[in-house]
N, C-alpha and C positions, 0 to 999 in steps of 0.2 A: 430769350424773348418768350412771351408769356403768348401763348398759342390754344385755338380752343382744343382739348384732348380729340382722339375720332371722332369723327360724327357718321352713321348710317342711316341714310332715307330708303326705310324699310317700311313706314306706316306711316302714312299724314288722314287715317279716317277723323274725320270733326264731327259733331254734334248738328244738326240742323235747327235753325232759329226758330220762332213760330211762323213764320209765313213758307216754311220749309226750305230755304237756304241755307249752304253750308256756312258753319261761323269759322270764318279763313281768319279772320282779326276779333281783338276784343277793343273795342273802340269806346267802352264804356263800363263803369263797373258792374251794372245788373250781366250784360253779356261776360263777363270776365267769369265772375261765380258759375254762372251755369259752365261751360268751358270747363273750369277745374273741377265743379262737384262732377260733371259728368267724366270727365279725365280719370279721376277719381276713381272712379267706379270699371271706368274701360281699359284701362292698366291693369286693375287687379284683377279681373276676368279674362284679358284675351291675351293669349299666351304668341309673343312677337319674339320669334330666334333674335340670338345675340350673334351677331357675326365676329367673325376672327376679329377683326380691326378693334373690339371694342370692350375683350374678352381677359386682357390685362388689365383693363380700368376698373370693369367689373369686380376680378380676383381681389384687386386691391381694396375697395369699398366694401368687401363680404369679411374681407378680414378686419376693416376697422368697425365703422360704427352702421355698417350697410347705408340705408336709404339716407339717414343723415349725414353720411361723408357724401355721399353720391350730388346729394341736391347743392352741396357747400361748392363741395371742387370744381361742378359741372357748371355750374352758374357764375363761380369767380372768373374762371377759364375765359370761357365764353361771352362774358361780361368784356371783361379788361380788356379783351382781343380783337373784338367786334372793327377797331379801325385797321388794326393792322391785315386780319383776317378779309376784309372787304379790299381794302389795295393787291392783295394777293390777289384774290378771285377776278377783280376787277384786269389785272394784270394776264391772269391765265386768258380771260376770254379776248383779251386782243392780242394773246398766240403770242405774247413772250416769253423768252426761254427762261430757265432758271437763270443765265449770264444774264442777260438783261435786265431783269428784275434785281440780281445783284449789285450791277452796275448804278441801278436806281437808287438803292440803300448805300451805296459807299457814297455816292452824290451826296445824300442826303447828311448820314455820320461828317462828310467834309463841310457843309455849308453850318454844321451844329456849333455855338459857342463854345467855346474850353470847357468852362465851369460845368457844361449839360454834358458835355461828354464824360467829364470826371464824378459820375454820379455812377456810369456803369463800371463794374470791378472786371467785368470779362464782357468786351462788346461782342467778342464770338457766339457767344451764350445769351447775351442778353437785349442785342440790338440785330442783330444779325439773323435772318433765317437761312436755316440748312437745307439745301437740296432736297434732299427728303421729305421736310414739312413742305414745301414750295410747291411738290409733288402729290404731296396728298393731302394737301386743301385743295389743289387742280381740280384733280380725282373726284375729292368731297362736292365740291362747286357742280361739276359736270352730273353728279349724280341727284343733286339738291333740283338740278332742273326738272328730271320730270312729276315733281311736284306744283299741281296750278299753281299760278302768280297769286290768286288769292287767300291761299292759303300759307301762313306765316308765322305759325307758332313755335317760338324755341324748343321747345322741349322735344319735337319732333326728332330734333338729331338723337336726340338720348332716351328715346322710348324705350328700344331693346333693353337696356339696365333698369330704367326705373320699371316697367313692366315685372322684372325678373326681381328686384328686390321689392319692389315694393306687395308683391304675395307676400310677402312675409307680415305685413300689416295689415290685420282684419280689420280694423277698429276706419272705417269711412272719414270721420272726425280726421284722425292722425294721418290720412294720405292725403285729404284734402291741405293739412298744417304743410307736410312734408312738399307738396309743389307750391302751394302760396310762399314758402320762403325761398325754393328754385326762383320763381318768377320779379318775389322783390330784389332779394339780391343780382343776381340777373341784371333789373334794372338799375340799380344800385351802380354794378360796376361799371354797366355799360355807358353810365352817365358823368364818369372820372375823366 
C-alpha cells in the first residue's frame, strides 16, 4: 500500500497576507506565488532539525538526486495516499484499534470484485496496512493537530528535508522550480 513516507509537524510559520493574516490556504494563484517565493526564501534560511522519523528519507534523497528526488517521492507518496491516509486518521480519532481498522479493510478486500482484486500481486503489501504504519499515521495525525485549523499547507510535513537539502540551492529561481513541482505533482496525484 502506497503510504505517505513520515511526516513531522515541527514548523507551520506562514507568510502574512497584506492586511496582515497568516496565509493558512493558497485559494488563489497571486496568494499561491507569494507562499512559495516566500517558502522559498524561509527554507533556505531557517535552519528546522530533522527528526529521527524522517532521517532515512532524507539519507536516501542526499544519496540520489537530493532536492529533486525529495520533491518527486514526497509528493507522489503523499499525493496517492491522501484517501487511504485520511481513513486512517479518520479511523485513529474515533479510538479504533489497529483490529478494527483491519477488520475494516478485510470487509472491504471481501466486498471488492475478482478482477480488482487480481490487479494486486501481494494484497499484504499492497492493499493491506501494517500495524505499524496504522501506528504511526495515529502518531502523525495526533501530532498534525496542534497546528491551527487554518493553516494547511502540504509541505509542512516535510519541511525538515526540504529545509535541509534545499541549502544546497542558492540559486531563489531553482527552489522556487523545486516546490512548484512538490505542489503540482502533489496535486497531480492527489487527484487520481
Amino acid at each position: 500500500m502506497i503510504l505517505p513516507r513520515p511526516r513531522a509537524y515541527i514548523d507551520w510559520t506562514v507568510p502574512l497576507d497584506e492586511f496582515g493574516n497568516e496565509i493558512g490556504v493558497c485559494q488563489d494563484t497571486a496568494t499561491y506565488h507569494k507562499y512559495i517565493e516566500w517558502l522559498a526564501d524561509y527554507l533556505y534560511h531557517t535552519e528546522i532539525p530533522v527528526p529521527e522519523n524522517q532521517r532515512k528519507d532524507l539519507a536516501e534523497f542526499e544519496a540520489k538526486e537530493e532536492i529533486a528526488s525529495a520533491v518527486l517521492w514526497l509528493s507522489d507518496d503523499l499525493g496517492f495516499s491522501l484517501w487511504e491516509t485520511e481513513m486512517i486518521e479518520s479511523c485513529c480519532f474515533k479510538g479504533l484499534s489497529y483490529e478494527e481498522y483491519h477488520q475494516i479493510e478485510i470487509t472491504l478486500w471481501n466486498e471488492m470484485p475478482e478482477n480488482e482484486r487480481e490487479v494486486y500481486e501481494d494484497p499484504k503489501e499492497e492493499f493491506f496496512t501494517s500495524e505499524a504504519d496504522y501506528k504511526r499515521i495515529c502518531q502523525e495525525a495526533i501530532e498534525a493537530k496542534r497546528i491551527p485549523s487554518h493553516i494547511q499547507h502540504a509541505d509542512i510535513a516535510y519541511r525538515p528535508i526540504f529545509a535541509k537539502l534545499l541549502k544546497k540551492v542558492a540559486s531563489k529561481g531553482e527552489r522556487i522550480k523545486h516546490l512548484n513541482y512538490f505542489y503540482h505533482n502533489y496535486n497531480e496525484c492527489a487527484s487520481k
